[in-house]
OpenMM code with the backbone's topology and positions (N, CA, C; nanometers):
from openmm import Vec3, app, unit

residues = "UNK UNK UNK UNK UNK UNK UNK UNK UNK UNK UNK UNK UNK UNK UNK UNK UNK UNK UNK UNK UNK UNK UNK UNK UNK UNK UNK UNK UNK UNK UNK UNK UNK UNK UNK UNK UNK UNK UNK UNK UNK UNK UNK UNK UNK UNK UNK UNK UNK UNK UNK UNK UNK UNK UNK UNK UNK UNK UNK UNK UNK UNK UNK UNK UNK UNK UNK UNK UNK UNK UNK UNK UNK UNK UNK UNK UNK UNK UNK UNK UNK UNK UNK UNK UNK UNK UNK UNK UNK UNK UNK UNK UNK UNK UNK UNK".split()
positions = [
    Vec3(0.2005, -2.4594, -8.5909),
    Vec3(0.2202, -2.5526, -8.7004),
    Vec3(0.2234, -2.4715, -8.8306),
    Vec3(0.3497, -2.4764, -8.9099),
    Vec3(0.3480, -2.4088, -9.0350),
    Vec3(0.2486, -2.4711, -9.1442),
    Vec3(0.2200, -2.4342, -9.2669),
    Vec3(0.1149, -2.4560, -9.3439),
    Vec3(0.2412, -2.6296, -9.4340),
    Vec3(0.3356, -2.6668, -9.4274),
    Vec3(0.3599, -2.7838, -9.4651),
    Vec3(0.3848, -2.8783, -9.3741),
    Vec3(0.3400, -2.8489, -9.2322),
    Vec3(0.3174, -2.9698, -9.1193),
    Vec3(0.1914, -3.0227, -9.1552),
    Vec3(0.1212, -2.8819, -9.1530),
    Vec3(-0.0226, -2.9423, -9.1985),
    Vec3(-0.0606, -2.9474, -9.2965),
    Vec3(-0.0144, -2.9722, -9.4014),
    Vec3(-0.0371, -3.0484, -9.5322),
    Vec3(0.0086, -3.1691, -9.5072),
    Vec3(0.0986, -3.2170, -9.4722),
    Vec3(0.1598, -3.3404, -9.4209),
    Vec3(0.0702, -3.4364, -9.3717),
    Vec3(0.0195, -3.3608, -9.2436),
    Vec3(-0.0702, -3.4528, -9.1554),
    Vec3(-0.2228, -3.4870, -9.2452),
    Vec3(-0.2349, -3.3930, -9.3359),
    Vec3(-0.3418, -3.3989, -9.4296),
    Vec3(-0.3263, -3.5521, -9.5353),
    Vec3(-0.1694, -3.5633, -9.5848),
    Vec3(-0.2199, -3.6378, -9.7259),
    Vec3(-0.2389, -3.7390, -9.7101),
    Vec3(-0.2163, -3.8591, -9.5907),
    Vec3(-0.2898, -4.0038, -9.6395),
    Vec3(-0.4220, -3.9695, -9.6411),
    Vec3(-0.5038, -3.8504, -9.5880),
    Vec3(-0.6698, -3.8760, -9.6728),
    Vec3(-0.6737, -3.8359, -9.7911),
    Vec3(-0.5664, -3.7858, -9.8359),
    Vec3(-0.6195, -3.7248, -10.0249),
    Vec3(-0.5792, -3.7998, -10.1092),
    Vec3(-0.4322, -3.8948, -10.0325),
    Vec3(-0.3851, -3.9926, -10.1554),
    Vec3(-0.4416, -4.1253, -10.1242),
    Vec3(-0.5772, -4.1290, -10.2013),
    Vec3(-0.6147, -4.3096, -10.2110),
    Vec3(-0.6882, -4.3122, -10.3197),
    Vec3(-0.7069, -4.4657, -10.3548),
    Vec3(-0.7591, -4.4885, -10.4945),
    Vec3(-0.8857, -4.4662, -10.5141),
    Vec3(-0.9360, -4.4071, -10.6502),
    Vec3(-1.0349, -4.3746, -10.6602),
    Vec3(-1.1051, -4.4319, -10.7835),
    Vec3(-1.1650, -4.5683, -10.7609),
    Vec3(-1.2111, -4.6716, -10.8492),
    Vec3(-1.3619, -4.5979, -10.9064),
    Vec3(-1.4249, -4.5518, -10.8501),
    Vec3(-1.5813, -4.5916, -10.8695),
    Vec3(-1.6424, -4.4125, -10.8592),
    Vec3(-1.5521, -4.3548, -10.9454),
    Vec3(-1.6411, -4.2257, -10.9490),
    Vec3(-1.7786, -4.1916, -11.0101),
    Vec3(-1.8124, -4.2856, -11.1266),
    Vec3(-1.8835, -4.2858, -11.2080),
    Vec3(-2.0280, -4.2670, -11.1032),
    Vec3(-2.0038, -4.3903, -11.0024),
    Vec3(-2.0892, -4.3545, -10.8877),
    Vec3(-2.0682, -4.2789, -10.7764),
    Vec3(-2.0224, -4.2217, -10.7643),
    Vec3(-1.9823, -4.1170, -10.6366),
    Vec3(-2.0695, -4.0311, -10.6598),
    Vec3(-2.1617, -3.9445, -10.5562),
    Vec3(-2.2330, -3.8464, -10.6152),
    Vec3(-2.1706, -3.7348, -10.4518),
    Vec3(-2.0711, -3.7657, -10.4369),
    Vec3(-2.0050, -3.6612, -10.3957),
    Vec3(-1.9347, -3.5054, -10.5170),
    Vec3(-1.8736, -3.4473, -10.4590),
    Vec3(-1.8195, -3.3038, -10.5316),
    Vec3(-1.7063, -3.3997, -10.6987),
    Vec3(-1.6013, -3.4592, -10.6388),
    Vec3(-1.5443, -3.5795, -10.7439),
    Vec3(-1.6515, -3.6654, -10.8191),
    Vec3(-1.6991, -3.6868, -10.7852),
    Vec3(-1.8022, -3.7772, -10.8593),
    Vec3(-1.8665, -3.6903, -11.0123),
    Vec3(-1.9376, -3.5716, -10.8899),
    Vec3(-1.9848, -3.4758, -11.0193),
    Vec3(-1.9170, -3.4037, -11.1037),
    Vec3(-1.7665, -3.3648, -11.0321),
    Vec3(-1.7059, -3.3203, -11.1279),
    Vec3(-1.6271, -3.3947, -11.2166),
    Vec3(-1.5791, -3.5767, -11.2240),
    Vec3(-1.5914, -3.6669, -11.3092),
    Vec3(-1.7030, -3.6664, -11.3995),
    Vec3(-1.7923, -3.6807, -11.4168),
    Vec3(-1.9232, -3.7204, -11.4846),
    Vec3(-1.9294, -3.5940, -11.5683),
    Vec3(-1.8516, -3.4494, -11.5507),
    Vec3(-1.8769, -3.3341, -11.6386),
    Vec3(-1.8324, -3.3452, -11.7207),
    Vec3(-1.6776, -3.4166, -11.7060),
    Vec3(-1.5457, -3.3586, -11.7922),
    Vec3(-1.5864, -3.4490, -11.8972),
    Vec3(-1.5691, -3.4551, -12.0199),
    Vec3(-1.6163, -3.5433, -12.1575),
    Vec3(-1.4543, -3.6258, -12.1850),
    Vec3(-1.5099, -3.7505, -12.2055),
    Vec3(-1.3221, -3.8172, -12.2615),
    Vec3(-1.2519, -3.7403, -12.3086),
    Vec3(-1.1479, -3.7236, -12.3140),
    Vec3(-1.0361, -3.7068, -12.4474),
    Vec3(-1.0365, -3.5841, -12.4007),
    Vec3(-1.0864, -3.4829, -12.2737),
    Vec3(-1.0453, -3.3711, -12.2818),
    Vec3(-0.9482, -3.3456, -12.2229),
    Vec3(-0.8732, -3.1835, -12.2319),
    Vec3(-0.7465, -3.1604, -12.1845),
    Vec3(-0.7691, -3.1165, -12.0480),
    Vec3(-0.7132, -3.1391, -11.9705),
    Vec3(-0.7867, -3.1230, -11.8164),
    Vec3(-0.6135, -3.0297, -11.7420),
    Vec3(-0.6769, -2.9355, -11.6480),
    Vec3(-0.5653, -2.8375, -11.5910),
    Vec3(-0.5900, -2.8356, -11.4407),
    Vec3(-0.5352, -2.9162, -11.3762),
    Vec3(-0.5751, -2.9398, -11.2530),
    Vec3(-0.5059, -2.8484, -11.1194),
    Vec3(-0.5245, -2.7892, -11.1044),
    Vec3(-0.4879, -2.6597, -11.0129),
    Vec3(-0.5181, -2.7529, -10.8745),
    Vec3(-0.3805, -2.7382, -10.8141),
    Vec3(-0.3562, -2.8247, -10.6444),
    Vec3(-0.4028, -2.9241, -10.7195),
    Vec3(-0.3186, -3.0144, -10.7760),
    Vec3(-0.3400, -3.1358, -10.8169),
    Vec3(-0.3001, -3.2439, -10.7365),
    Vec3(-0.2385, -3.2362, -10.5975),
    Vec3(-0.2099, -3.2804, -10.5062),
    Vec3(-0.1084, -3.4187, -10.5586),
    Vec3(-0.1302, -3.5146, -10.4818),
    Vec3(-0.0594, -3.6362, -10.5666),
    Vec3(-0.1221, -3.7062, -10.6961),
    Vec3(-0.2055, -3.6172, -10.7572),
    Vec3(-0.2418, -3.6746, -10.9001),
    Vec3(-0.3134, -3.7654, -10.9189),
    Vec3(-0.3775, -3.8140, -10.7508),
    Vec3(-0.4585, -3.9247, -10.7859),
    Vec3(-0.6002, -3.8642, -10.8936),
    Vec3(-0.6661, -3.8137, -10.8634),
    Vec3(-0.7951, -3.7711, -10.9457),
    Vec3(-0.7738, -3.7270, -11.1190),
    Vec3(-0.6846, -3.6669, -11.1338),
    Vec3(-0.5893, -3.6658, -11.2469),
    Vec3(-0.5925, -3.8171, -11.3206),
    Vec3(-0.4678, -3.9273, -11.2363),
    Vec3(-0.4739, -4.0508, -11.3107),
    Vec3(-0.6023, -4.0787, -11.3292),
    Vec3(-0.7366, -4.1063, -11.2299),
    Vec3(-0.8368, -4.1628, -11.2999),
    Vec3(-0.8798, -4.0881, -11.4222),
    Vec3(-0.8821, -3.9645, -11.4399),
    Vec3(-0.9034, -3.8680, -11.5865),
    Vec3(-0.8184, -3.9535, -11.6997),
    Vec3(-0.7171, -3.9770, -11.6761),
    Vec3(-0.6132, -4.0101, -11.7858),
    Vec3(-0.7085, -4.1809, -11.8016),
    Vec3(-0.6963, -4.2327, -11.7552),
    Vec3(-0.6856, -4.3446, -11.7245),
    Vec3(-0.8136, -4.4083, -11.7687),
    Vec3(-0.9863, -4.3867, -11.7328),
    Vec3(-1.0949, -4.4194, -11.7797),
    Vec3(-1.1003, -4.3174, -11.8536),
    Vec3(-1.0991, -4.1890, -11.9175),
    Vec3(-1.1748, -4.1091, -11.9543),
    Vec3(-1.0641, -4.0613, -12.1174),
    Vec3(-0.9888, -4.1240, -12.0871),
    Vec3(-0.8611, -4.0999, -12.2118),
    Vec3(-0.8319, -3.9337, -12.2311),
    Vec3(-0.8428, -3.8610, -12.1016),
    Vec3(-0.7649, -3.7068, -12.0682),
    Vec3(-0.6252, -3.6925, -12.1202),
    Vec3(-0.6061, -3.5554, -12.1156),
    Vec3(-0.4867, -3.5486, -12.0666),
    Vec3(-0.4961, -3.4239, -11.9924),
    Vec3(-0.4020, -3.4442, -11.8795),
    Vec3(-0.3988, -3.4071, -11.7386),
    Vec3(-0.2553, -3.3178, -11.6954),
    Vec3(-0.2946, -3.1851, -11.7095),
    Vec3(-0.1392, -3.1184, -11.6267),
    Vec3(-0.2258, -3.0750, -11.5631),
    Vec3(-0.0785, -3.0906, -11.4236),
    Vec3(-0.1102, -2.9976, -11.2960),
    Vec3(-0.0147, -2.9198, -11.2301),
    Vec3(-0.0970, -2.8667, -11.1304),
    Vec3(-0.0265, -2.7165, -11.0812),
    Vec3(-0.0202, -2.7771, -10.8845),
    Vec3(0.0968, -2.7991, -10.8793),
    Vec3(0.0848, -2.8146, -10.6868),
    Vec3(0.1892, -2.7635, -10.6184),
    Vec3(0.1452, -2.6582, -10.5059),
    Vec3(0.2251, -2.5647, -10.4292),
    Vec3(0.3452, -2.7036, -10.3482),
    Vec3(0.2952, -2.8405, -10.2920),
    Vec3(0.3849, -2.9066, -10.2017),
    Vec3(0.4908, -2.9742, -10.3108),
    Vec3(0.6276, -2.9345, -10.2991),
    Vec3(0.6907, -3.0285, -10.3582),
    Vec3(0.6939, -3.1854, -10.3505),
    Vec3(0.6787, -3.2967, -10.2188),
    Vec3(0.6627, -3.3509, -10.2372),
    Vec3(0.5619, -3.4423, -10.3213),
    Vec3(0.4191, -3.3937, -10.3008),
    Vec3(0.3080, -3.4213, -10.3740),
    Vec3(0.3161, -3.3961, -10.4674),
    Vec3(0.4186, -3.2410, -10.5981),
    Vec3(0.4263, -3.2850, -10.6855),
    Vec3(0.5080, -3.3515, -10.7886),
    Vec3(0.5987, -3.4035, -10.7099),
    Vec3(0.6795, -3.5145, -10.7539),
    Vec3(0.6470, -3.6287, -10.7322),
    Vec3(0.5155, -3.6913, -10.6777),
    Vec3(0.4188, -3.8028, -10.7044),
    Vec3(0.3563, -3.7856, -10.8191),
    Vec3(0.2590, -3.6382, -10.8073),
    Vec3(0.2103, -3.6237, -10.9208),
    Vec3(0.2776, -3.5969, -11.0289),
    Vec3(0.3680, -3.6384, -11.0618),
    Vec3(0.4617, -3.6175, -11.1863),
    Vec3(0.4537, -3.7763, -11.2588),
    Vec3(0.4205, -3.8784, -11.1819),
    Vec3(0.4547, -3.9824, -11.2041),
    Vec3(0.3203, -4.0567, -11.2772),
    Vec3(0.1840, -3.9734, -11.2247),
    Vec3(0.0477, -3.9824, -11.2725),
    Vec3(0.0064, -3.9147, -11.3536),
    Vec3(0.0355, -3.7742, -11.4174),
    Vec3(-0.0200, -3.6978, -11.4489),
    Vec3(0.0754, -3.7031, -11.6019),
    Vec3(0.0450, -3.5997, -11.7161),
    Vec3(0.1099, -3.5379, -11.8223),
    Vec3(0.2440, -3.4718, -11.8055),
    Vec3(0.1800, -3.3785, -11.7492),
    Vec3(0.2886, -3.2867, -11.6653),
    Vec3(0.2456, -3.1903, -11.5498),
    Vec3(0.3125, -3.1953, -11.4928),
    Vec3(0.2968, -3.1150, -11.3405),
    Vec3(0.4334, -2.9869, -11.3012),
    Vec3(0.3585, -2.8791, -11.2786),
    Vec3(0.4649, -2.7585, -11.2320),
    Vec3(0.4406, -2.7567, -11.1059),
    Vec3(0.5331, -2.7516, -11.0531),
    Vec3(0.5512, -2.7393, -10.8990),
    Vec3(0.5745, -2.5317, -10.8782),
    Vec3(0.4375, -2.4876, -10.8244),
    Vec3(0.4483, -2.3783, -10.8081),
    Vec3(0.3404, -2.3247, -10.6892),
    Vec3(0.4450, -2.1915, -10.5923),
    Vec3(0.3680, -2.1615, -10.5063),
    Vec3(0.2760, -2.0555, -10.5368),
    Vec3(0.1509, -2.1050, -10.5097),
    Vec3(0.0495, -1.9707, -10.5829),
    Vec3(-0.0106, -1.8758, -10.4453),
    Vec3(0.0264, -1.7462, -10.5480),
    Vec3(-0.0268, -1.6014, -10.4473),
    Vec3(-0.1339, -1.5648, -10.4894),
    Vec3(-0.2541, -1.5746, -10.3580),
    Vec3(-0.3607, -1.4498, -10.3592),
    Vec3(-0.3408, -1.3320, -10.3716),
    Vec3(-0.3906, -1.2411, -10.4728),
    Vec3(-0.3765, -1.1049, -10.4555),
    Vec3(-0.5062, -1.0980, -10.3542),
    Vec3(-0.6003, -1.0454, -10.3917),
    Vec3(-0.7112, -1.0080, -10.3139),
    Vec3(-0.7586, -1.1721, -10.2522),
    Vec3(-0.7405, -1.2653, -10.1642),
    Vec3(-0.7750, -1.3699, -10.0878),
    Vec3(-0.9749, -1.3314, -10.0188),
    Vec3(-1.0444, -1.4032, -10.0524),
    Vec3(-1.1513, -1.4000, -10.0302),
    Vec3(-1.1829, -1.3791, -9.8712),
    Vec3(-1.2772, -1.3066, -9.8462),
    Vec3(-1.2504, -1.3229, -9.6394),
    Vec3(-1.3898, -1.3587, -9.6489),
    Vec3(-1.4263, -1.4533, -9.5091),
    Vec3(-1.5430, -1.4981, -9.4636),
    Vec3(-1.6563, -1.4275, -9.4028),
] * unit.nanometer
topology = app.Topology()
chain = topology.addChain("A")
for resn in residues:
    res = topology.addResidue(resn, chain)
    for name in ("N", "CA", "C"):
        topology.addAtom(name, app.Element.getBySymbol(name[0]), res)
């Protein structure tokens, strides 16, 4: 399986609505509750922009992003400020 089968089979769990971060005390949750309104937010794998729109949206952001899948970021184009569709290279990639 190449790496955009399996992004594929990945996005109905990343694209859904995300009402109630304020309470989430998951990784989104906390990293909602950091960002202060009105800030400029740079969302690296911004995927389909859902987490983005809620920034824009309760928090009065503004939101560009960066996503390697073209399809996802031509969703996220539709949520976000602006979005570059670009494939990003590890130089040195972290090993386990």
């Amino acid at each position: 399986m190449n790496i955009n089968e399996n992004v594929n089979t990945l996005r109905p769990i990343y694209d859904f609505p995300l009402p109630f971060l304020e309470d989430d005390y998951g990784s989104r949750g906390l990293v909602y509750r950091a960002i202060i309104s009105g800030s400029r937010v740079l969302d690296i794998g911004c995927d389909t922009g859902r987490f983005g729109e809620v920034l824009r949206i309760q928090k009065n952001c503004t939101v560009d992003g960066v996503e390697p899948y073209l399809p996802a970021a031509e969703v996220a184009q539709t949520r976000l400020n602006q979005v570059s569709y670009a494939q990003l290279i590890m130089k040195n990639p972290l090993t386990a």
